[in-house]
C-alpha positions in Angstrom: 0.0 0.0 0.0 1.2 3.3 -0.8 2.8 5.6 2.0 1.5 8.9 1.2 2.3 12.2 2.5 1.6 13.4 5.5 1.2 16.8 7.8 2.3 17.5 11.2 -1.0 17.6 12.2 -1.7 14.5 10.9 1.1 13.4 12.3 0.1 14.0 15.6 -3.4 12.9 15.1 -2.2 9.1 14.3 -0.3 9.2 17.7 -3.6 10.4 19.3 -5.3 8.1 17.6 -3.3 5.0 18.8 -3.5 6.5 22.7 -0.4 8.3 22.6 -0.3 11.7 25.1 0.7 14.6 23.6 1.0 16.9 26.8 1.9 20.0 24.8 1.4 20.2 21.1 3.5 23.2 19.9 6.6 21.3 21.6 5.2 18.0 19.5 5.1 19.6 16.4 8.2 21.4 16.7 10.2 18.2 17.6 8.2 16.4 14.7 9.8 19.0 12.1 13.2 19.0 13.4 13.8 15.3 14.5 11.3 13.5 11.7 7.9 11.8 12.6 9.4 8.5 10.5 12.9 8.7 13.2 10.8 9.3 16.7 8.0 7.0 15.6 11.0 4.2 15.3 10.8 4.2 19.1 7.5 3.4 19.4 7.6 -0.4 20.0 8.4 -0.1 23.7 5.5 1.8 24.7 3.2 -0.1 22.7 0.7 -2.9 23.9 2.1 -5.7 21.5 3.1 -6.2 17.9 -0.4 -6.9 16.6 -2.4 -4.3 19.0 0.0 -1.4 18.1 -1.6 0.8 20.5 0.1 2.6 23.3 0.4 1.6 26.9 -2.4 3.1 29.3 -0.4 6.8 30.2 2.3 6.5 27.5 3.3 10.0 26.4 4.6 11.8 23.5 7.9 13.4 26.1 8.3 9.3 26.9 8.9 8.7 23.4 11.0 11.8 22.3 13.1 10.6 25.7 13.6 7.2 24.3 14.7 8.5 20.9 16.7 11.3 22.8 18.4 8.0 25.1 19.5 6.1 22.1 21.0 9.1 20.3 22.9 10.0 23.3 24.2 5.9 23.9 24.6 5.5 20.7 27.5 8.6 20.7 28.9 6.8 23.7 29.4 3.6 22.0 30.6 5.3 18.3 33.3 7.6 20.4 34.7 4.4 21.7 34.2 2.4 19.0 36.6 5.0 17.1 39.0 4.9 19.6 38.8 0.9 19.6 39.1 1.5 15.4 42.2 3.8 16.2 43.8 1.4 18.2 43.5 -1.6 15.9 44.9 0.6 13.2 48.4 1.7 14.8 48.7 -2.0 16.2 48.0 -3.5 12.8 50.6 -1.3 10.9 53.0 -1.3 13.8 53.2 -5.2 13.4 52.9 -5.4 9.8 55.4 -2.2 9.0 57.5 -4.0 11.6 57.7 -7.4 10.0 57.4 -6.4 6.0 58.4 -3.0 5.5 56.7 0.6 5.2 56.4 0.5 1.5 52.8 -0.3 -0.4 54.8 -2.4 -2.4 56.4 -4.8 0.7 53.4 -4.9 3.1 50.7 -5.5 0.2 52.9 -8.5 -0.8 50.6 -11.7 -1.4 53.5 -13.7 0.2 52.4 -11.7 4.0 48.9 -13.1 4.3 47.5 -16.3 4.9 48.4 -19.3 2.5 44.7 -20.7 3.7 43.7 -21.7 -0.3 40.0 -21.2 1.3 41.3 -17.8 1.6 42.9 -16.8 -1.5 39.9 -15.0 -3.0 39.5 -13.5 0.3 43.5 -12.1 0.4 43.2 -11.0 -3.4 40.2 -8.5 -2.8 41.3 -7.5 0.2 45.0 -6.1 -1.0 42.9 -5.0 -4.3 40.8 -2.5 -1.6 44.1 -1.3 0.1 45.6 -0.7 -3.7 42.7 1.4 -4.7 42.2 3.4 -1.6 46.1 4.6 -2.7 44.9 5.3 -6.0 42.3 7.2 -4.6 43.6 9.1 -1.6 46.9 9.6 -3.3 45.9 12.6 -4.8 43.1 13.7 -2.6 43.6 12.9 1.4 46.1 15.0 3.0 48.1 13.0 4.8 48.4 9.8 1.8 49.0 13.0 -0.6 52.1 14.4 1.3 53.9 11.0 1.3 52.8 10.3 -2.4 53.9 13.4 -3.7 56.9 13.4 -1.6 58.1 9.8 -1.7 56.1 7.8 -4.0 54.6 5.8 -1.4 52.3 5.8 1.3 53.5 3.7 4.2 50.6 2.2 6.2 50.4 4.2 9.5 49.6 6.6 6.9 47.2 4.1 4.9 45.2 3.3 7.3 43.7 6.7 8.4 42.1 6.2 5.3 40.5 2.6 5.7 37.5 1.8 7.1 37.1 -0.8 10.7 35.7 -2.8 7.7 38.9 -3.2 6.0 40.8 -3.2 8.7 38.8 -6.2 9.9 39.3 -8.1 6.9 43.3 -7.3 6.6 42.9 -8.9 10.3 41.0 -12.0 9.1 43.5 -12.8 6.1 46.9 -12.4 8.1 48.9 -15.1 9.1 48.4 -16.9 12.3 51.6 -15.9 13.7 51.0 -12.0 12.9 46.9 -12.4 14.2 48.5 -14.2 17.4 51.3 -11.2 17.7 48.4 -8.4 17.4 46.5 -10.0 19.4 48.4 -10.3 22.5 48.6 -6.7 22.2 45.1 -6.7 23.2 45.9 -9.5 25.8 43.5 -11.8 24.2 43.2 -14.8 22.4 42.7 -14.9 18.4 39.5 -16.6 18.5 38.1 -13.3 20.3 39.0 -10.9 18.0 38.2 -12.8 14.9 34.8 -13.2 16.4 34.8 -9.6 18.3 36.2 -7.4 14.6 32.7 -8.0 12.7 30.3 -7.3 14.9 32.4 -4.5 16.7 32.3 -3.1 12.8 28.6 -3.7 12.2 27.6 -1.5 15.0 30.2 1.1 14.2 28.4 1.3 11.1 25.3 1.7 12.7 26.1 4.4 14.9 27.9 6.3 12.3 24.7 6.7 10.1 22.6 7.3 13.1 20.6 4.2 12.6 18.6 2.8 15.8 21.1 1.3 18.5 19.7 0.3 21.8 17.9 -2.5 20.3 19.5 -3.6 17.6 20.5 -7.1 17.3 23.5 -8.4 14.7 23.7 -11.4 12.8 26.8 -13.0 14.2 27.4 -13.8 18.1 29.7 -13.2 20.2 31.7 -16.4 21.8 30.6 -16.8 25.2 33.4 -15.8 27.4 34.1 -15.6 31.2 31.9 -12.6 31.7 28.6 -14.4 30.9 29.5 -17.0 33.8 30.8 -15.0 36.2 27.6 -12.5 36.0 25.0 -15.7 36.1 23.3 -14.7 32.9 20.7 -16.9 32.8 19.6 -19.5 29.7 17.4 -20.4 27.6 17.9 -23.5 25.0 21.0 -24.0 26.3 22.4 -20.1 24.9 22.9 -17.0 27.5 19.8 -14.9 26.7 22.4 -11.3 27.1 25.4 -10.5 26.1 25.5 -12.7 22.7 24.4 -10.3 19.2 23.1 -7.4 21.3 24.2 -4.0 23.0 25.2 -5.9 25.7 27.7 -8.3 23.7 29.0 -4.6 22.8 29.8 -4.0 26.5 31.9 -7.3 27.1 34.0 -6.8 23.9 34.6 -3.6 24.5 35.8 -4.7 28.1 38.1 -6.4 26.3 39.6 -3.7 24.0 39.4 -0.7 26.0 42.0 0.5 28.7 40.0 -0.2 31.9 40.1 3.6 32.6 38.3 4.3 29.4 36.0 1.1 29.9 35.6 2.6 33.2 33.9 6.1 32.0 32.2 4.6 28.8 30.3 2.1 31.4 29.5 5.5 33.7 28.2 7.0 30.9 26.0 4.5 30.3 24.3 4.2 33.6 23.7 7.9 33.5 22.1 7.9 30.5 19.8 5.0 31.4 19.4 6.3 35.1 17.9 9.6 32.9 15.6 7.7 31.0 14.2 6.1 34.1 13.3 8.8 35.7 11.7 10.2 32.2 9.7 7.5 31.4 6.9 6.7 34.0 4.6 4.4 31.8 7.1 1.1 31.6 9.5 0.3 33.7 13.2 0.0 33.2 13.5 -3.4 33.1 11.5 -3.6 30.4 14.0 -1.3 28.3 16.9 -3.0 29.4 15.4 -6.4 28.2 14.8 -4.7 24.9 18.6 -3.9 24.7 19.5 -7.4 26.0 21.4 -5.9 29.0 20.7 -7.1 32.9 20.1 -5.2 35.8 23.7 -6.0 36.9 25.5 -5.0 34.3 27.6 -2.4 35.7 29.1 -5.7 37.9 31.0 -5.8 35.0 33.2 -3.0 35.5 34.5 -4.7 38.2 35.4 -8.2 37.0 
C-alpha cells in the first residue's frame, strides 16, 4: 500500500489516535519537524501494547517517546566515540606489526606472500590487497596525509594508509593475516585470536550503525559473540542451552569492548551508560526499566561488570 504524505498535524493525530499523550502540542510539532515523525515514531515499539495491537500503553506519552529516541541518540555517541578509539587502536597496532615485519612501503606490506596461504582464503587475500591498492589510487591525490607521502616519496606507508581505511577493512586485513601476525596483534590486546576474529565483525557492524545514526539500543546483529568468562561470572541466565544477554546485542558490545578498552576508558564509557539509562528512568513513567533493558538485551547488573 502506498505511504503517502503526510502533515504534522496528521502526524500527531495518528499518535492520538493510537492512545499516545501529547501533553503539549507546539513542543510535539516542533520536535516532529526538526527530528522527523518516521525517526521518533522508530521508538515506538516499547510503549506499545504488542506487535499486533499497536496501541500505546495506558499513560504512555509523547515526552516518553521523544526521551527514548533522545536515550538512544545519546548511547549511541557513547558507544561510536569508543568504538573509534577501539578503530584507532587496531589501526596503529596492525601497521605497527605489519610495517614491523614487511616493510613501510605499499609495495612490501601489500605483498601476497604476508597473508595467509589458507587456499579457502585466497579469493579473500586477493580483494582485500585489491581494496588497500585502490584506496592509494584514490587518496593519493586527494587525502592529506596519503597525498604528502605520495607526492613526496612515492609511497604511502601504512600508518599513513590506514587513516584512510574503514574498521571494515581493517577487519578483513585482520581475518586474512597469518596466524603468527593475528596471534602477535593480538596479544597486544591481551586476548586470544578466536576473540578478536569473532569480536572485529560485529564490533564493525555497530560502528556502522552508529555512524549513520541508525537505531542502537535495540538492535540485534547477525553473528554472536563467543561466550566468554563474563557471561559466567555474571550468572546470565539460559534459555535453549544459549545465554539470553550478552551474545548479538548492545550488551555483547559491553563485554567486547571490556576487552579492547583501557579499563580507565572502559571505566567512563560504562559510567556514561548508567547515566544515561538512570535519565531515562526517571523520564519514562509508563514502563519500567527493566522492560527497556530487556529490549537492549542488558541485565540489571550490568555495571558488575566493571568490576570483574
Amino acid at each position: 500500500m502506498e505511504k503517502l504524505f503526510k502533515t504534522i498535524d496528521e502526524q500527531l493525530d495518528i499518535l492520538k489516535g493510537k492512545g499516545l499523550i501529547i501533553e503539549d502540542e507546539a513542543l510535539a510539532r516542533e520536535i516532529l519537524l526538526r527530528e522527523n515523525y518516521f525517526f521518533i515514531n522508530g521508538y515506538r515499539i516499547l510503549l506499545m501494547n504488542s506487535y499486533r495491537d499497536k496501541t500505546f500503553v495506558v499513560g504512555a506519552t509523547f515526552r516518553e517517546l521523544y526521551s527514548i529516541f533522545l536515550f538512544d541518540r545519546s548511547f549511541r555517541n557513547i558507544l561510536f566515540k569508543n568504538l573509534l578509539i577501539v578503530e584507532n587502536q587496531l589501526k596503529s597496532v596492525i601497521s605497527y606489526q605489519l610495517s614491523k615485519k614487511y616493510g613501510y612501503r605499499d609495495k612490501d606490506y601489500l605483498n601476497p606472500k604476508n597473508f595467509t596461504t589458507d587456499r579457502n582464503k585466497s579469493r579473500r587475500v586477493k580483494d582485500v590487497i585489491e581494496k588497500m591498492k585502490r584506496q592509494i589510487r584514490v587518496n593519493g591525490a586527494h587525502h592529506m596525509a596519503t597525498m604528502h607521502y605520495m607526492n613526496n616519496y612515492g609511497y604511502i606507508p601504512l600508518w599513513v594508509l590506514v587513516k584512510v581505511l574503514s574498521f571494515g577493512i581493517m577487519t578483513e586485513l585482520y581475518l586474512i593475516l597469518k596466524p603468527e601476525d593475528q596471534v602477535a596483534i593480538a596479544d597486544i590486546f591481551g586476548m586470544n585470536t578466536n576473540y578478536l576474529e569473532n569480536f572485529l565483525p560485529i564490533l564493525s557492524n555497530y560502528r556502522n550503525l552508529c555512524a549513520h545514526e541508525d537505531i542502537v539500543y535495540e538492535h540485534r546483529s547477525e553473528n554472536v559473540i563467543l561466550n566468554t568468562p563474563y557471561h559466567e561470572k555474571l550468572g546470565i541466565p539460559r534459555m535453549d542451552d544459549e545465554y539470553i544477554y550478552g551474545k548479538n546485542d548492545v550488551f555483547s558490545v559491553m563485554i567486547m569492548m571490556k576487552y579492547l578498552l583501557r579499563s580507565d576508558d572502559f571505566r567512563m564509557m560504562m559510567r556514561e551508560i548508567e547515566y544515561e539509562i538512570e535519565k531515562l528512568d526517571g523520564a519514562v513513567d509508563s514502563i519500567p526499566i527493566e522492560k527497556i533493558l530487556d529490549r537492549m538485551g542488558i541485565p540489571e547488573d550490568y555495571m558488575d561488570l566493571v568490576n570483574m
